[in-house]
Structures are given as structure tokens and as C-alpha cells.
PDB file of the backbone (N, CA, C, O) and the ligand in Angstrom, with CONECT records:
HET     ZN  A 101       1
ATOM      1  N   UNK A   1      97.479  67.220 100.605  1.00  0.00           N
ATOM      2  CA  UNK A   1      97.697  66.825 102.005  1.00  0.00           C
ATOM      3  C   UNK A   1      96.746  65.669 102.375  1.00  0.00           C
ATOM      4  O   UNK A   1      95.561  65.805 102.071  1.00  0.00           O
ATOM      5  N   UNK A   2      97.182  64.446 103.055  1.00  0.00           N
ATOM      6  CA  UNK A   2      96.373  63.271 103.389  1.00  0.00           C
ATOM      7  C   UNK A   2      95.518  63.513 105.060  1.00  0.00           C
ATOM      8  O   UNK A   2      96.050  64.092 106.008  1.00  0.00           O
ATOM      9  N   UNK A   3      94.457  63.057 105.071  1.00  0.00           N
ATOM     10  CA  UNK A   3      93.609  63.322 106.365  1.00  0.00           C
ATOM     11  C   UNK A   3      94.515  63.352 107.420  1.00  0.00           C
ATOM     12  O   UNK A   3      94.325  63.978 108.463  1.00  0.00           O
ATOM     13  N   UNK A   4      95.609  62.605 107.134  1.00  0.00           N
ATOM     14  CA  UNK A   4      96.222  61.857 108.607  1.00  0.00           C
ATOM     15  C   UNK A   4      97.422  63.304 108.606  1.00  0.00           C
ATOM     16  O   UNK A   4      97.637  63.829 109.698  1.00  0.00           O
ATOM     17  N   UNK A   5      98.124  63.852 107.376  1.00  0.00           N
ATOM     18  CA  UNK A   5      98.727  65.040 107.677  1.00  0.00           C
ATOM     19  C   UNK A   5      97.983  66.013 108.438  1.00  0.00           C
ATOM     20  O   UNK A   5      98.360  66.459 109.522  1.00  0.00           O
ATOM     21  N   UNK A   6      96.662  66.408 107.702  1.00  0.00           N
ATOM     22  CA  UNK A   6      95.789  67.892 108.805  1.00  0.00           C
ATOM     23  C   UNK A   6      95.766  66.851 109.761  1.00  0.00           C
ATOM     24  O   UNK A   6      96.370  67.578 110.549  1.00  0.00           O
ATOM     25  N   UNK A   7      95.645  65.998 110.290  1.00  0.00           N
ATOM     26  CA  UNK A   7      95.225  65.918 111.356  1.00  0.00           C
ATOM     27  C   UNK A   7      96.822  66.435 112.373  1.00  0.00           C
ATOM     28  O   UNK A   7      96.935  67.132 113.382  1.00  0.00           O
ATOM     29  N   UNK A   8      97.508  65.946 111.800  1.00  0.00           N
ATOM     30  CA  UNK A   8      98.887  66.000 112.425  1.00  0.00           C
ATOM     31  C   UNK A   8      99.043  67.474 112.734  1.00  0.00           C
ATOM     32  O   UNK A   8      99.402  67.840 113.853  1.00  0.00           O
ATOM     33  N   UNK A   9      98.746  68.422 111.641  1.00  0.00           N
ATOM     34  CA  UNK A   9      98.705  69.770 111.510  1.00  0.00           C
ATOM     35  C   UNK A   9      97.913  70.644 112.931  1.00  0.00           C
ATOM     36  O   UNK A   9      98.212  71.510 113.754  1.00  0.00           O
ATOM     37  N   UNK A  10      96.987  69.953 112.646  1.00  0.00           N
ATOM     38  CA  UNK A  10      96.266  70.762 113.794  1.00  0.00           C
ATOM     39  C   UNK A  10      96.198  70.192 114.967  1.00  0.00           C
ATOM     40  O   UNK A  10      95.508  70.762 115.813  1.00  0.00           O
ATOM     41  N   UNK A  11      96.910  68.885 115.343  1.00  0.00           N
ATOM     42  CA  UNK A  11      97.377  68.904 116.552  1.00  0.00           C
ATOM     43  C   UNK A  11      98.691  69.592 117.138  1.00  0.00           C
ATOM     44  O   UNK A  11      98.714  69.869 118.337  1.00  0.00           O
ATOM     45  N   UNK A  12      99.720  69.859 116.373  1.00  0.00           N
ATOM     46  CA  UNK A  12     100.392  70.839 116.222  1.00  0.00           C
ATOM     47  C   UNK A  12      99.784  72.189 116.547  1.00  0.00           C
ATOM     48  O   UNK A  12     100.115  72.734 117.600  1.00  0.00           O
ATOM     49  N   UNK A  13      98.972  72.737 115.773  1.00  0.00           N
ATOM     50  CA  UNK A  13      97.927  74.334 116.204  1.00  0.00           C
ATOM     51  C   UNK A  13      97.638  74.120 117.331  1.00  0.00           C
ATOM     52  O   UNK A  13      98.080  75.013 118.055  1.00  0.00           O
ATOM     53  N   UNK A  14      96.734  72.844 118.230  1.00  0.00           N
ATOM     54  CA  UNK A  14      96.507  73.154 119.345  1.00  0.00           C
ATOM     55  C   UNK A  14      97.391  72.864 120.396  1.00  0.00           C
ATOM     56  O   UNK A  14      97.207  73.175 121.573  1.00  0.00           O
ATOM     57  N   UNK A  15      98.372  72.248 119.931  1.00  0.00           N
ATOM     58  CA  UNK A  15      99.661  72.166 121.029  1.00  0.00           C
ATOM     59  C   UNK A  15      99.910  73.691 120.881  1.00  0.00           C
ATOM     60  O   UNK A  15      99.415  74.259 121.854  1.00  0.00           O
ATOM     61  N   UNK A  16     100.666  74.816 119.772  1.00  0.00           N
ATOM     62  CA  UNK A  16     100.904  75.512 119.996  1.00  0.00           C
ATOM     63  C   UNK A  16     100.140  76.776 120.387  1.00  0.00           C
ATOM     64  O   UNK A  16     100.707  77.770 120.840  1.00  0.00           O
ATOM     65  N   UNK A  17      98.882  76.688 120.196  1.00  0.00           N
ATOM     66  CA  UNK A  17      97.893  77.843 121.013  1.00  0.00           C
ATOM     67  C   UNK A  17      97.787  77.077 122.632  1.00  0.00           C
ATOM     68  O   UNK A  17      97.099  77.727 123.419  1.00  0.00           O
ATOM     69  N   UNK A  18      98.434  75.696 123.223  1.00  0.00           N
ATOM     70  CA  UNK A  18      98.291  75.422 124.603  1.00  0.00           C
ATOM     71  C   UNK A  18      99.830  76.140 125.064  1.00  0.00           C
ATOM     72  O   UNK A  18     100.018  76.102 126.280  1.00  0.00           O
ATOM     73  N   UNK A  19     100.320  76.423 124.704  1.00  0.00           N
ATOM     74  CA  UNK A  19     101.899  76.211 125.162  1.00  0.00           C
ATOM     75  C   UNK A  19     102.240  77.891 124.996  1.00  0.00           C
ATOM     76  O   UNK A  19     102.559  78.695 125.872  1.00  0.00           O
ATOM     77  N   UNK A  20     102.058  78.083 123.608  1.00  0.00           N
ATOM     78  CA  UNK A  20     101.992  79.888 123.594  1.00  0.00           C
ATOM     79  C   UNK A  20     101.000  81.284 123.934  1.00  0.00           C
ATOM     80  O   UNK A  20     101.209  82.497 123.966  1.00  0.00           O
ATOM     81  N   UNK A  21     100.036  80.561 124.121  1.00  0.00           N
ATOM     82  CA  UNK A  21      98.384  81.283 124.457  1.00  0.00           C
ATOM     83  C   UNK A  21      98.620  82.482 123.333  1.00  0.00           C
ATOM     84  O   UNK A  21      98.957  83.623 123.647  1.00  0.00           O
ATOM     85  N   UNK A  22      98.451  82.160 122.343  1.00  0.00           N
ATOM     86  CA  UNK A  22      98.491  83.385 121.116  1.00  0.00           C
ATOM     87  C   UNK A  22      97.038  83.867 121.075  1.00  0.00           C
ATOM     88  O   UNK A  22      96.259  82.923 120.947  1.00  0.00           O
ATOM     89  N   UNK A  23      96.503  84.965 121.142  1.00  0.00           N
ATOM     90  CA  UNK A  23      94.883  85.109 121.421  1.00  0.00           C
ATOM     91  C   UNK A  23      94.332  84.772 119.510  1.00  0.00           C
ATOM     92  O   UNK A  23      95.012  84.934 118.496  1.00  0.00           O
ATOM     93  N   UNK A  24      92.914  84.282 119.635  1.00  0.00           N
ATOM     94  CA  UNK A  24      92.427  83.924 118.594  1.00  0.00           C
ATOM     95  C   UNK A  24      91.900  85.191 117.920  1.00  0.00           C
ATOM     96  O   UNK A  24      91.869  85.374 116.703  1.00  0.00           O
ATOM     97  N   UNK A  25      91.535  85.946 118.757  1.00  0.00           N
ATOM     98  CA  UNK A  25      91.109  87.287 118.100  1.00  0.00           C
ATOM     99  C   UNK A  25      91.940  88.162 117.463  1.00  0.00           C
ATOM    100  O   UNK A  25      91.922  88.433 116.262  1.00  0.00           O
ATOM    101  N   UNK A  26      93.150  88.881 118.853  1.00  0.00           N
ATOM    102  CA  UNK A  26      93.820  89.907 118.887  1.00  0.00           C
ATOM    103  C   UNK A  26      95.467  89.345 118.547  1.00  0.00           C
ATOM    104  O   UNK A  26      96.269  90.274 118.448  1.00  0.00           O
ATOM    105  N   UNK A  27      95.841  88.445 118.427  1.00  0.00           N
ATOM    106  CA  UNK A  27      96.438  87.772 118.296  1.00  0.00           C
ATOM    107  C   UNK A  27      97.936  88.423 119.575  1.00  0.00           C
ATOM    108  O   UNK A  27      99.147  88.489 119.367  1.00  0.00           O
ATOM    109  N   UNK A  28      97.263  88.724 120.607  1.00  0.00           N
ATOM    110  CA  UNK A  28      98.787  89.281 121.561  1.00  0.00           C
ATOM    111  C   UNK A  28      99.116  87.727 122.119  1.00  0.00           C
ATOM    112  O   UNK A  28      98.490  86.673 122.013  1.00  0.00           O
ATOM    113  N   UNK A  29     100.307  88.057 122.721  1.00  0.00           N
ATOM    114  CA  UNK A  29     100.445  86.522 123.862  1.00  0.00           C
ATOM    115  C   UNK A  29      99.713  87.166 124.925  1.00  0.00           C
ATOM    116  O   UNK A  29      99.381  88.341 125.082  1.00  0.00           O
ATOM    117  N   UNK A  30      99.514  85.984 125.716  1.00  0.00           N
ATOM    118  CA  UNK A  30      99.252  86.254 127.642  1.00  0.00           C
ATOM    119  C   UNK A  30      99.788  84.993 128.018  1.00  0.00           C
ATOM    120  O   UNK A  30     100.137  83.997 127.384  1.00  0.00           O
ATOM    121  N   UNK A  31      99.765  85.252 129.021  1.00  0.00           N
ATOM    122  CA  UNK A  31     100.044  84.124 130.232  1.00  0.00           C
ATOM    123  C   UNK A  31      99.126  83.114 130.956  1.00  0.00           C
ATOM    124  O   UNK A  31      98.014  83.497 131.318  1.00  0.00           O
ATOM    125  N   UNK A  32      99.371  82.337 131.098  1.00  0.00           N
ATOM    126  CA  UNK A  32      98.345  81.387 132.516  1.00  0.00           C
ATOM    127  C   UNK A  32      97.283  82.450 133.093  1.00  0.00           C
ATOM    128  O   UNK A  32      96.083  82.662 132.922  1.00  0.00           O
ATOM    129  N   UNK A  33      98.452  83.085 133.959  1.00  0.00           N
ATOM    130  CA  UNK A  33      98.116  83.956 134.971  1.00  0.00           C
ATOM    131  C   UNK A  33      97.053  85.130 134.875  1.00  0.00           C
ATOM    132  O   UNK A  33      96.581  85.536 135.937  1.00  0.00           O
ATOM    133  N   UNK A  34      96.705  85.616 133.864  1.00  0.00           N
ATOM    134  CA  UNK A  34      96.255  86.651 133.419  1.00  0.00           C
ATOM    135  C   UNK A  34      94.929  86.184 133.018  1.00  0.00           C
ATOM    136  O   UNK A  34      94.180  87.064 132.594  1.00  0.00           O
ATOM    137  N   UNK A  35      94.493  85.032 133.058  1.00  0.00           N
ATOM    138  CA  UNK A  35      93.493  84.511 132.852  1.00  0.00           C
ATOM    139  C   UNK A  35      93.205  83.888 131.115  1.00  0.00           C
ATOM    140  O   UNK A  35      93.984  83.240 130.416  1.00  0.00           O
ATOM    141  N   UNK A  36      91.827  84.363 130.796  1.00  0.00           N
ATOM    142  CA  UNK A  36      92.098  83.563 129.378  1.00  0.00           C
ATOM    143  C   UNK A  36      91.539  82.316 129.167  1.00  0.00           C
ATOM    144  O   UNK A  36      91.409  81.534 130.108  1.00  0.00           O
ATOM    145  N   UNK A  37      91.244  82.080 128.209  1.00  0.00           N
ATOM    146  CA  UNK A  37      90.822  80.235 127.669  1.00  0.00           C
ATOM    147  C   UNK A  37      91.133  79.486 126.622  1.00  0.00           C
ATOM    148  O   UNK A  37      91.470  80.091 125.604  1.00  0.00           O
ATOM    149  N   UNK A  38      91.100  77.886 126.593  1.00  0.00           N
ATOM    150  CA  UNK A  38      91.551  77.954 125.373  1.00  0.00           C
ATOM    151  C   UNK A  38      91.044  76.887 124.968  1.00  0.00           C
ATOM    152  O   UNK A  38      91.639  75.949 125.498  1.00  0.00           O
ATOM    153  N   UNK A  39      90.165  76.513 124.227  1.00  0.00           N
ATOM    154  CA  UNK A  39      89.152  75.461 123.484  1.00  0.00           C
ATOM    155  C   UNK A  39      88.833  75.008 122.329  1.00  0.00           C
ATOM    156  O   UNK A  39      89.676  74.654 121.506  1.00  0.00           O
ATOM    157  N   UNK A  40      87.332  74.959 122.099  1.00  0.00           N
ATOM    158  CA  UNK A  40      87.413  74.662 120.670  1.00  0.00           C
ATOM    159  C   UNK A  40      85.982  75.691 120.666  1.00  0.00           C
ATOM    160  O   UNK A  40      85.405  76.133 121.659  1.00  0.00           O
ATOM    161  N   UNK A  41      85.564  75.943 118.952  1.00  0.00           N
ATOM    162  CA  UNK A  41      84.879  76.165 118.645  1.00  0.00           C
ATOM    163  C   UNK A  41      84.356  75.290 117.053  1.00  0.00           C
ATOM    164  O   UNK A  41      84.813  75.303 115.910  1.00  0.00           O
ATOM    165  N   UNK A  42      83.123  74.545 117.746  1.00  0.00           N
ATOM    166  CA  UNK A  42      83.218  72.846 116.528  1.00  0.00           C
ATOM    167  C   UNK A  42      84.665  72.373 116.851  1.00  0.00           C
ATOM    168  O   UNK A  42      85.119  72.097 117.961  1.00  0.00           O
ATOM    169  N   UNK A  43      85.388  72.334 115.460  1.00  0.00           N
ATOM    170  CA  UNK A  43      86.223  71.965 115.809  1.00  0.00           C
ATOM    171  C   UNK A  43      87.420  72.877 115.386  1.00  0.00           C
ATOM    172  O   UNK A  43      88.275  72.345 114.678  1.00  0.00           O
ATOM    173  N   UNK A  44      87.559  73.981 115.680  1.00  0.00           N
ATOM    174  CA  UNK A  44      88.344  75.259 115.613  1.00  0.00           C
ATOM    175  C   UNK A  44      89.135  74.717 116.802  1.00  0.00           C
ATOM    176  O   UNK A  44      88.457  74.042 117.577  1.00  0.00           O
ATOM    177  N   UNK A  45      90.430  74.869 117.112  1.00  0.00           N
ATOM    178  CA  UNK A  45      90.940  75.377 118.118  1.00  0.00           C
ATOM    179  C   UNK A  45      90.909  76.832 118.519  1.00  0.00           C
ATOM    180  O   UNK A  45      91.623  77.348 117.660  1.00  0.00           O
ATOM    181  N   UNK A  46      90.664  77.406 118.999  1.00  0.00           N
ATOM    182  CA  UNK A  46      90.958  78.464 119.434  1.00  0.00           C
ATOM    183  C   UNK A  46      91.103  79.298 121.172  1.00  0.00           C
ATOM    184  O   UNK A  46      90.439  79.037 122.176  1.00  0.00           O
ATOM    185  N   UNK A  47      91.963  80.099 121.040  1.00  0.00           N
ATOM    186  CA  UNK A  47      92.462  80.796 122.637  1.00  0.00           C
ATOM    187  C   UNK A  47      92.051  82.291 122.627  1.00  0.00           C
ATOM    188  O   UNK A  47      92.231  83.195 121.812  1.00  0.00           O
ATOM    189  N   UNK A  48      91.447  82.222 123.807  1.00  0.00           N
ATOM    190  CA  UNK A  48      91.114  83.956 123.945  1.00  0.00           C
ATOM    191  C   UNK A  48      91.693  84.709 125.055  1.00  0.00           C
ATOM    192  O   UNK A  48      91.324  84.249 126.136  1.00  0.00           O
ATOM    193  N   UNK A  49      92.414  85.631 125.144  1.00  0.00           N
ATOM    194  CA  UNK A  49      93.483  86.489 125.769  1.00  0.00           C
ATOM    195  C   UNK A  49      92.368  86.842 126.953  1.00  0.00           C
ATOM    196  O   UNK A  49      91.203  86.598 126.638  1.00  0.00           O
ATOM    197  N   UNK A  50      92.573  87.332 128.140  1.00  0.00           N
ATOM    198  CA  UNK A  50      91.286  87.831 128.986  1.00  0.00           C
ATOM    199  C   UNK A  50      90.977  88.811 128.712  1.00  0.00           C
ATOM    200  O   UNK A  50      90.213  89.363 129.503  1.00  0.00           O
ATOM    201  N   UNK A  51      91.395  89.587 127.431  1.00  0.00           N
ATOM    202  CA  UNK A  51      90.137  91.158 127.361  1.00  0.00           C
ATOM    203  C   UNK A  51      89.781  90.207 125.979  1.00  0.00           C
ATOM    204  O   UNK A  51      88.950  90.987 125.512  1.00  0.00           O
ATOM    205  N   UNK A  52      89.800  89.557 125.408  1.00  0.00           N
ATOM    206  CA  UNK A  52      88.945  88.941 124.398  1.00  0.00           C
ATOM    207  C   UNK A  52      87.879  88.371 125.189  1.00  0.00           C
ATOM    208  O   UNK A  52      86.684  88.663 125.141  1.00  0.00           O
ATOM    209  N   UNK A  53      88.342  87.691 125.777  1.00  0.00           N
ATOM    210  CA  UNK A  53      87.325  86.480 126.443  1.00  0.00           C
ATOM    211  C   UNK A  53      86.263  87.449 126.861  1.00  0.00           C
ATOM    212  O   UNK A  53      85.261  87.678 126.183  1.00  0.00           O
ATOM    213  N   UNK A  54      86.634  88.212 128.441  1.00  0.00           N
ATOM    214  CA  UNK A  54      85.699  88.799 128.482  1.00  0.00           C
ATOM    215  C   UNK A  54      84.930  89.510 127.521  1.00  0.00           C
ATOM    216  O   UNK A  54      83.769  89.315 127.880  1.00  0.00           O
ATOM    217  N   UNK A  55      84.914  90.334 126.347  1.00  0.00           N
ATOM    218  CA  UNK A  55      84.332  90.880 125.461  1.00  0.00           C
ATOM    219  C   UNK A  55      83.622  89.830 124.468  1.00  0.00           C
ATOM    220  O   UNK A  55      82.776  90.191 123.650  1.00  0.00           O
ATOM    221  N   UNK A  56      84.064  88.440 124.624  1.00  0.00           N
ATOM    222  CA  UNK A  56      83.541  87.496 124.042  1.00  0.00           C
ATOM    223  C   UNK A  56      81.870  87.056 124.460  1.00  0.00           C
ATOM    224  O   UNK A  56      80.799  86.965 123.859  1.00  0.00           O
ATOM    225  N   UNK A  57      82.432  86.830 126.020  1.00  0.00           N
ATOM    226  CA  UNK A  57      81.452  85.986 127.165  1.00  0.00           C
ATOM    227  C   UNK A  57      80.162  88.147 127.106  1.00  0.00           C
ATOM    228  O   UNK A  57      78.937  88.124 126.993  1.00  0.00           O
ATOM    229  N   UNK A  58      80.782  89.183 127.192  1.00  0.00           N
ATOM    230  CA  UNK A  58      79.507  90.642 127.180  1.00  0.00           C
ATOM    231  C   UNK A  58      78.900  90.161 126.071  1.00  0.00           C
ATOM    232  O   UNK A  58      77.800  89.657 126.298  1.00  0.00           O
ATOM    233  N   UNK A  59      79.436  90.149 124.386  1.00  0.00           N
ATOM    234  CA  UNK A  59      78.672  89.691 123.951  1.00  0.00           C
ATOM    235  C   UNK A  59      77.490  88.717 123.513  1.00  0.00           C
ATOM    236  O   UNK A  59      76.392  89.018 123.045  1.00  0.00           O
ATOM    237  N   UNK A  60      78.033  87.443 123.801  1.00  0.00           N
ATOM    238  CA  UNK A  60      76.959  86.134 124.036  1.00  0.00           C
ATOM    239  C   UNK A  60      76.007  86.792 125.019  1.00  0.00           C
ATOM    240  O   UNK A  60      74.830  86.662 124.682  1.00  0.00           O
ATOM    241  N   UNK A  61      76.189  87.410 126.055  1.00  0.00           N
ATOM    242  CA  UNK A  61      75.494  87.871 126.947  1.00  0.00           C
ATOM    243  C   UNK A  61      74.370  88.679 126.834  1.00  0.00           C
ATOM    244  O   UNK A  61      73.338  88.730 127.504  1.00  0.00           O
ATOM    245  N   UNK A  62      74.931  89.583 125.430  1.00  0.00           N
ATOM    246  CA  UNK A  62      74.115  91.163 124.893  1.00  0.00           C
ATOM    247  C   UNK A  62      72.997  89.742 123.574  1.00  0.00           C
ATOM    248  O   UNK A  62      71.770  89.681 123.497  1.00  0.00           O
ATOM    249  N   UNK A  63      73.939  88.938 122.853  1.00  0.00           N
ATOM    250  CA  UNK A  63      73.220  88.375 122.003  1.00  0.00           C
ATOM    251  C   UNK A  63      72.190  87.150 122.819  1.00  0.00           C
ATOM    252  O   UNK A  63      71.423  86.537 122.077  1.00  0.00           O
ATOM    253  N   UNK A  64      72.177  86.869 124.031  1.00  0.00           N
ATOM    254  CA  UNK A  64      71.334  85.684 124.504  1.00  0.00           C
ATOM    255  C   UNK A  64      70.370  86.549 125.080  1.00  0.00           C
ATOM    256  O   UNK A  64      69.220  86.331 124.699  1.00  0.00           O
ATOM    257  N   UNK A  65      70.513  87.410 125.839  1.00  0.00           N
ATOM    258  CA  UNK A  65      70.144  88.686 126.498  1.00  0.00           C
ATOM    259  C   UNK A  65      69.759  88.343 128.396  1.00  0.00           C
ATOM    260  O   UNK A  65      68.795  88.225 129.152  1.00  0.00           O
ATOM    261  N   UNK A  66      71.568  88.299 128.409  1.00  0.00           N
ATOM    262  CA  UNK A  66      71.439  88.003 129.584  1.00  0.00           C
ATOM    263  C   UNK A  66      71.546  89.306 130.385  1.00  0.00           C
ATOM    264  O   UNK A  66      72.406  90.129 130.072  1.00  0.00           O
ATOM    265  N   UNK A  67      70.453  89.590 131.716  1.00  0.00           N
ATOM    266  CA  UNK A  67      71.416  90.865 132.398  1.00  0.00           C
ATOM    267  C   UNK A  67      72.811  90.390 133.182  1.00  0.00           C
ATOM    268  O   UNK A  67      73.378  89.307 133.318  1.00  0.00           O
ATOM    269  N   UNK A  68      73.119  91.993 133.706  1.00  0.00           N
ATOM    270  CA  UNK A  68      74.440  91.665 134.357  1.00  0.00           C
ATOM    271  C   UNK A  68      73.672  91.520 135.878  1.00  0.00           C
ATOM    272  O   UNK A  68      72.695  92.129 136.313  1.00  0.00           O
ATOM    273  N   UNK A  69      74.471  90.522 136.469  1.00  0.00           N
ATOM    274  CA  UNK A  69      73.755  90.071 138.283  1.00  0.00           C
ATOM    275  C   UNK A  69      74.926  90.892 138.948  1.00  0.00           C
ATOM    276  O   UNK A  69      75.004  90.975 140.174  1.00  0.00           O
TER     277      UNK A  69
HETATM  278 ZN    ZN A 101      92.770  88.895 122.503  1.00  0.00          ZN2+
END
């Protein structure tokens, strides 16, 4: 595969994790509505469903050691 194919490839992945919100973890769909995110990690695309996310954002929280306000 030539640089310029992955690249093609994974603009493809992040069109389709923008358009389908497939979760990066749990892999369910969600919706807009239901909350959720969808970014990068480096240069990962990845989408998190809102019970990922949140369980994402407790942990960073438990690992930075933030309390809860
Ligand atoms: Zn999920």
C-alpha cells in the first residue's frame, strides 16, 4: 500500500466513525444526541459512545488524581 493509499484509508475511517459514531471501545452505535466524542488519539481516530467517554474522562481522573467537585 503507497502513503497516499493509508492516507486515503484513514480518511475514509474518520469519515466513517464521523457519520456512524461506532464507539472505539464498545463498539455499539449512538447518536449525536446521546452525547459522545469523536477525535484523535496521536493520530488514532477514534469515537467514544457516552458510557465510554464518561468511564474514559473517571478514569484519567482516578489516574491524574483528580477529585470529583
Ligand atoms: Zn462505548
Amino acid at each position: 500500500m503507497t502513503s497516499a493509499e493509508a492516507h486515503q484509508q484513514e480518511l475514509e475511517h474518520q469519515k466513517y466513525l464521523k457519520e456512524n459514531h461506532v464507539c472505539s471501545v464498545c463498539s455499539c452505535d449512538y447518536t449525536e444526541d446521546e452525547g459522545g466524542t469523536v477525535g484523535y488519539i496521536g493520530i488514532l481516530p477514534v469515537a467514544f459512545c457516552p458510557t465510554c467517554l464518561a468511564g474514559v474522562i473517571d478514569m484519567a481522573q482516578q489516574y491524574l488524581g483528580v477529585e470529583d467537585q
